[in-house]
C-alpha positions, 0 to 999 in steps of 0.5 A, a space after each residue: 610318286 610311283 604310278 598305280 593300278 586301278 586294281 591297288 586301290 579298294 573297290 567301291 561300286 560307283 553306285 555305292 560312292 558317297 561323294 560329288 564335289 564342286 570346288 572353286 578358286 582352288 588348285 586340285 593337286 597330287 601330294 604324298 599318294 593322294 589328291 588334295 585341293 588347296 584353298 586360301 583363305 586369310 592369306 593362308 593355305 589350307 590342304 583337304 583332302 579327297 577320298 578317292 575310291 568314295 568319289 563319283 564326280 568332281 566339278 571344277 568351277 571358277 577360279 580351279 586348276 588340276 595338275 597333270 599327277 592329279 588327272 592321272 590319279 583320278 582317272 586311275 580311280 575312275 573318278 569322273 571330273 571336269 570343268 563348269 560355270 559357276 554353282 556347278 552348271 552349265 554342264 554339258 554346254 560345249 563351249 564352258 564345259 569339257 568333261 574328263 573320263 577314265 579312259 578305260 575301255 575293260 568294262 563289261 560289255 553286257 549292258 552295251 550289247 544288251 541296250 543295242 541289240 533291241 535299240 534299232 528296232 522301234 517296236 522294241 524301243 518304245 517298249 523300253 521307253 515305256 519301261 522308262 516311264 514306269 521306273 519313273 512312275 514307281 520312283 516318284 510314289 516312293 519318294 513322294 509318298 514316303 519322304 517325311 519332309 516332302 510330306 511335311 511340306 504339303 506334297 504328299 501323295 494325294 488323291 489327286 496325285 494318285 489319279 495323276 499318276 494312274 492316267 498318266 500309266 494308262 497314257 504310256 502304255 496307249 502311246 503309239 510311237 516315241 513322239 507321242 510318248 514324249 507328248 503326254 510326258 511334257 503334259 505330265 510334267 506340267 502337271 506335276 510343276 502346277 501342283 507343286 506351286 499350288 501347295 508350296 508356292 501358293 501361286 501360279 508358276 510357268 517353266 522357263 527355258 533352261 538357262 534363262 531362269 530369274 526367278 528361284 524355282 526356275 533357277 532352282 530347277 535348272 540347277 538340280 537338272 544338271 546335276 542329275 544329267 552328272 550322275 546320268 552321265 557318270 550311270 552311262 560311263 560305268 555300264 559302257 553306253 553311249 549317249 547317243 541311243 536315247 529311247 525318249 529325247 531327240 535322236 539329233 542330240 548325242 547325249 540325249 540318253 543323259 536326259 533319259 536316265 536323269 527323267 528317272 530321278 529328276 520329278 521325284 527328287 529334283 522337282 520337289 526340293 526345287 519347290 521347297 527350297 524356293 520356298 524357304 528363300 534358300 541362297 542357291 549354294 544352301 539349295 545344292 548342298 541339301 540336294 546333293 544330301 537327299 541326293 545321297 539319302 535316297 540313294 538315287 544313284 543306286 536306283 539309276 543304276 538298278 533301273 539301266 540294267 533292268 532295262 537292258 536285261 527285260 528288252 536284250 533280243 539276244 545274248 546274256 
């Protein structure tokens, strides 16, 4: 097959893209223009088909393979892929996983020179990480307080939360530095775990380190934060950020502005779902499934997006 330019295919925002697949024991393969992956089953092959241009990310489990025609459409595409463990994490581990993006450096340049040139100075970046934690804030009531099946399940907005939500407002704007930030985020967080186990789980509940889950929640959590570091990561990609210039998480860890951008997202749509899945005794494949759904219903990826810019635009200290 010809080679193609990225200008031939039709242009979808990477906002507006639909599709994040997680595939196992196939091969993903270039054949007659498009990129297939070829399953067996009952001793037969089977061929699907993967829309291109309605694709943000593609994870490669156990037992995959791609070929070099593959890579080099996909890429074309801008389509960001790569390999992972088993249930689509873990995903930035350095030693299981190895992600694979467009190499293309022709992406406005705005959001890059806007996020750096307020990012050396600590004033200016608390005021962002502020910012951060209000986007959070403002997505978490949306979410919470208009979603029928939260709601349903027992996490509406309450009183309660509302009083949460407002403390922890006032908390953010009073921060001082970064480190403190970060303080009165955790306690936050907590907050939010102890109220979902007390209305869901009807018991108490202790988060355990990541990775070394056993218990569904956890599990659950675990599972549902990597998947919102991927669209994180793939948000960063498109408007041409570094991972390096977190303005919360640790400034030793170069992808720490994936953490960042995932927070945004992770309380209100993650926390919830892992709680209501764990619930109902979801197996873990059921539980992805119906997130990557909610995923795409509430159009997380859009507010991700939406949020990044407005950050770079409010706090940019020079340029357009």
């Amino acid at each position: 097959m010809e080679s193609f330019k990225s200008s031939e295919l039709k242009s979808i925002l990477h906002s507006k893209r639909s599709n994040l697949y997680f595939l196992e024991h196939c091969r993903v393969l270039q054949k007659d223009g498009r990129v297939l992956y070829l399953a067996e089953k009952s001793k037969q092959e089977s061929y699907f088909n993967i829309p291109l241009c309605n694709t943000t990310v593609i994870l490669l489990g156990a037992g995959t393979s791609i070929t070099q025609a593959a890579a080099r459409m996909l890429s074309q595409a801008g389509v960001v892929f790569g390999f992972c463990g088993g249930g689509g994490t873990p995903l930035f581990d350095g030693n299981s996983i190895e992600f694979i993006t467009p190499q293309s450096e022709y992406r406005p340049p705005q959001f890059v020179q806007q996020w750096l040139s307020f990012w050396y100075e600590d004033e200016p970046r608390l005021k962002a990480a502020r910012q951060l934690q209000r986007l959070r804030i403002e997505f978490i009531k949306k979410i919470w307080s208009g979603n029928r099946t939260i709601i349903q399940h027992g996490l509406s907005f309450s009183d309660e939360m509302q009083s949460t939500m407002l403390d922890y407002s006032k908390q953010c704007e009073k921060a001082g530095t970064v480190s403190e930030l970060l303080t009165i985020e955790a306690r936050f967080t907590k907050l939010l775990y102890k109220y979902a186990a007390t209305n869901l789980l009807r018991s108490e509940f202790t988060r355990s380190r990541e990775g070394n889950s056993t218990d569904l929640p956890n599990s659950f959590l675990d599972h549902g934060n990597y998947l919102a570091y991927g669209l994180a990561a793939t948000v960063l990609w498109v408007l041409g950020i570094p991972h390096a210039f977190a303005l919360m998480h640790g400034k030793t860890r170069r992808g720490a502005l994936v953490f960042d951008v995932a927070d945004l997202i992770k309380d209100a749509v993650v926390l919830p779902w892992a709680f209501i899945c764990a619930a109902e005794n979801y197996r873990d494949t059921d539980y992805r499934k119906q997130l990557i759904v909610e995923f795409n219903e509430l159009k997380v990826l859009d507010y991700m997006f939406d949020s990044v810019q407005q950050i770079c635009s409010d706090n940019r200290r020079y340029g357009t």
